[in-house]
N, C-alpha and C positions, 0 to 999 in steps of 0.2 A: 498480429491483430491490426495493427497500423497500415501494414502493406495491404493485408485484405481487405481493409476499409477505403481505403485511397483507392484501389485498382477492381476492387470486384474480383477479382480471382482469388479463388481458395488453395491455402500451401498446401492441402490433403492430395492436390494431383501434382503437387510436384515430387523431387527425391527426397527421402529421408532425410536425406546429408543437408540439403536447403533448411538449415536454420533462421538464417536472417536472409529475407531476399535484401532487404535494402543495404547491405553488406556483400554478400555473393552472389547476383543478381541485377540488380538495377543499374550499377555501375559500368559492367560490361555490355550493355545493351544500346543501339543508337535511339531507337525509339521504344518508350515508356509509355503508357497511355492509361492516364489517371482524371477521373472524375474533375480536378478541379479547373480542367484543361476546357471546361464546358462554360466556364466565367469567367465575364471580363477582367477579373483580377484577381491570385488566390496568393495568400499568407501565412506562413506558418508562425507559431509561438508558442516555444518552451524557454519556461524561467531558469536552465540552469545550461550548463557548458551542452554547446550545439554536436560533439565529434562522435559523440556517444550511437552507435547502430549508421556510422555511417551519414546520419542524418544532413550535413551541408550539401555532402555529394550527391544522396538519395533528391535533395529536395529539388536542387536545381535541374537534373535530370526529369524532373516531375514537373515543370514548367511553371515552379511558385516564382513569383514577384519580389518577396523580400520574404526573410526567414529572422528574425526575430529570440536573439538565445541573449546570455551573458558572455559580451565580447565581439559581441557582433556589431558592425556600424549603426543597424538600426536598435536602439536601447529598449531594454527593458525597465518600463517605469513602474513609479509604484512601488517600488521594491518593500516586504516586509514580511518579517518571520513570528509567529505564534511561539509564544515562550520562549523554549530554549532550542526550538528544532532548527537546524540546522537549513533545511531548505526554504526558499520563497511560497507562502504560502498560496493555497489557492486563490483567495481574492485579490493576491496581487494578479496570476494568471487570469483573472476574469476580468480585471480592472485593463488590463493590455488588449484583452479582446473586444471587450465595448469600446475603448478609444477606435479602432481600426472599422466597428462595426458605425462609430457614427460618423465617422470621414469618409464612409462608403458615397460614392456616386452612382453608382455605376452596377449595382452585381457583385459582391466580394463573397468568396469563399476562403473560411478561416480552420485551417488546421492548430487545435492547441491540445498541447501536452503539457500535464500539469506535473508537477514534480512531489510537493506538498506532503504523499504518504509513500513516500519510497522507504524501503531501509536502508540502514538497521532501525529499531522502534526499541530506543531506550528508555527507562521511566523516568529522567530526569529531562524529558523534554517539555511534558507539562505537569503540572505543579497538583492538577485535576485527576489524574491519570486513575488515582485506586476508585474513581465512581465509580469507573467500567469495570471494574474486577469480575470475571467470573465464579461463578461457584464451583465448577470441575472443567475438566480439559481433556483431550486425550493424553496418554501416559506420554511424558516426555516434552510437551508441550508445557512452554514458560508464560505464567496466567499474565506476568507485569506485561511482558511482551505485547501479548495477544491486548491488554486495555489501552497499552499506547497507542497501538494502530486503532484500534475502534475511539479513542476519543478523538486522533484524527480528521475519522471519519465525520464524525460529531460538528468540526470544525467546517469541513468538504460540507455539511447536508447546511449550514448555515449561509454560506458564499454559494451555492447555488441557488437556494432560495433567494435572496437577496440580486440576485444575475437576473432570475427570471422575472423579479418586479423590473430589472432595469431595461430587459428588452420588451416587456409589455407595451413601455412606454413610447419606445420606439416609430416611430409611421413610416413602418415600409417592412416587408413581409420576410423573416426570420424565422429559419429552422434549424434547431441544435439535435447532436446526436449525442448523446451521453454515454459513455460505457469505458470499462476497464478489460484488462488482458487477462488476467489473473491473479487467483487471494495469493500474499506473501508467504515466503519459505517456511514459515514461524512454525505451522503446523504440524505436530508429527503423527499425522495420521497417514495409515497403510496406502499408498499411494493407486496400490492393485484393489482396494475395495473403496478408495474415495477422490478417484484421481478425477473422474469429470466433477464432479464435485465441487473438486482444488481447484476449475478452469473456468466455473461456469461464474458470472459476476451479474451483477444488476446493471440492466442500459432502460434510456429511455430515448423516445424522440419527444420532440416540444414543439409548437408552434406559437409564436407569437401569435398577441392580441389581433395585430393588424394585419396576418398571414390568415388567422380564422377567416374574420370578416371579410377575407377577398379569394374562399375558397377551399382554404387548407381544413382537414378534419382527421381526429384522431382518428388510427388504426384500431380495428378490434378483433380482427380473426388472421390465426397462424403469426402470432408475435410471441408465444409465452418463451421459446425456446428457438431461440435463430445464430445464422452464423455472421460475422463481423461483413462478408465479404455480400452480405444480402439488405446494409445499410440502407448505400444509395438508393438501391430500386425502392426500398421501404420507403424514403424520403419521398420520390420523385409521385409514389401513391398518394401520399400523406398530402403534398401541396398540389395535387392534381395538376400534374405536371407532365 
């Protein structure tokens, strides 16, 4: 999802065998040619260990500026966990990203990966967890499971809220793309009768206040259903660019 958000190219015409381009792929190539290569400055930031898909190798190959993980020279501030989860929550992720968004001078393009609802989803992470209980599941599907990850979520729909009053605020023109890879392993449902299903996630794009008023306007036709690698262009319509 990452690679075909960053490049525009979709893995459906590469080999099967191509799992991870930014692992068996990017690495061995001289030149890479990624969107963020179009601004004066682009940064990545993920709140937890950077080695994971390859990612220091991938990014530098990609012509980012500074990459931004745990252990890296450039920190991750902020740092803070939601109850007992284990990973950096998103609004610390979000807190890292407005810092870099208002030191911008210049044009910044910000890669971030949030960590926040990765598994495993134990119920002793928040304390909240049996709100979400559902009432039935698929056979074989664990319900505590399935509320840990949606209170999560819960957590994720408050720190994004909260992000977008703080780039409202902003004066100078800001557009985020929002979306995930795909729902977690938790589910045991028939893979062969609900697999697009398991893949398909909630994305959105946003424009700041001060991107409207110099231009930008929502999308409304041919968005309900798109692929990662069909972002950028969506971007580049959205802020009439």
């Amino acid at each position: 999802m990452e690679y075909m958000t960053l490049t525009g190219l979709a893995t459906a015409n590469f080999s099967s065998t191509m799992q991870t381009p930014f692992s068996q792929l990017v690495p061995g190539l001289a030149r890479n040619w990624t969107f963020n290569k179009l601004f004066n400055y682009a940064v990545s930031v993920h709140p937890y260990q950077g080695i994971f898909y390859s990612r220091i190798t991938a990014y530098a190959k990609f012509g980012f500026n500074r990459f931004y993980y745990l252990g890296s020279k450039y920190k991750i501030t902020d740092q803070k966990r939601i109850k007992n989860n284990p990973f950096l929550s998103d609004e610390t992720a979000y807190t890292n990203a407005l810092r870099q968004l208002k030191n911008d001078e210049s044009g910044t393009f910000i890669n971030l990966v949030t960590i926040q609802n990765h598994m495993p989803y134990m119920t002793t992470d928040y304390k909240n967890y049996s709100k979400w209980l559902l009432t039935s599941v698929s056979e074989g599907t664990d319900k505590g499971t399935v509320a840990t990850y949606t209170t999560g979520l819960t957590y994720t729909d408050k720190a994004v809220k909260q992000f977008i009053k703080q780039i409202n605020k902003i004066q100078k023109p800001i557009t985020v793309v929002f979306y995930g890879d795909h729902l977690p392993g938790i589910y045991n449902n028939s893979m062969a009768k609900d697999g697009t299903k398991l893949h398909e996630t909630d994305y959105f794009i946003y424009s700041n206040t001060y991107a409207r008023e110099h231009g930008a306007r929502t999308l409304t036709s041919n968005t309900k259903v798109v692929s990662p690698n069909d972002f950028m262009a969506m971007v580049a319509e959205q802020t009439n660019s």
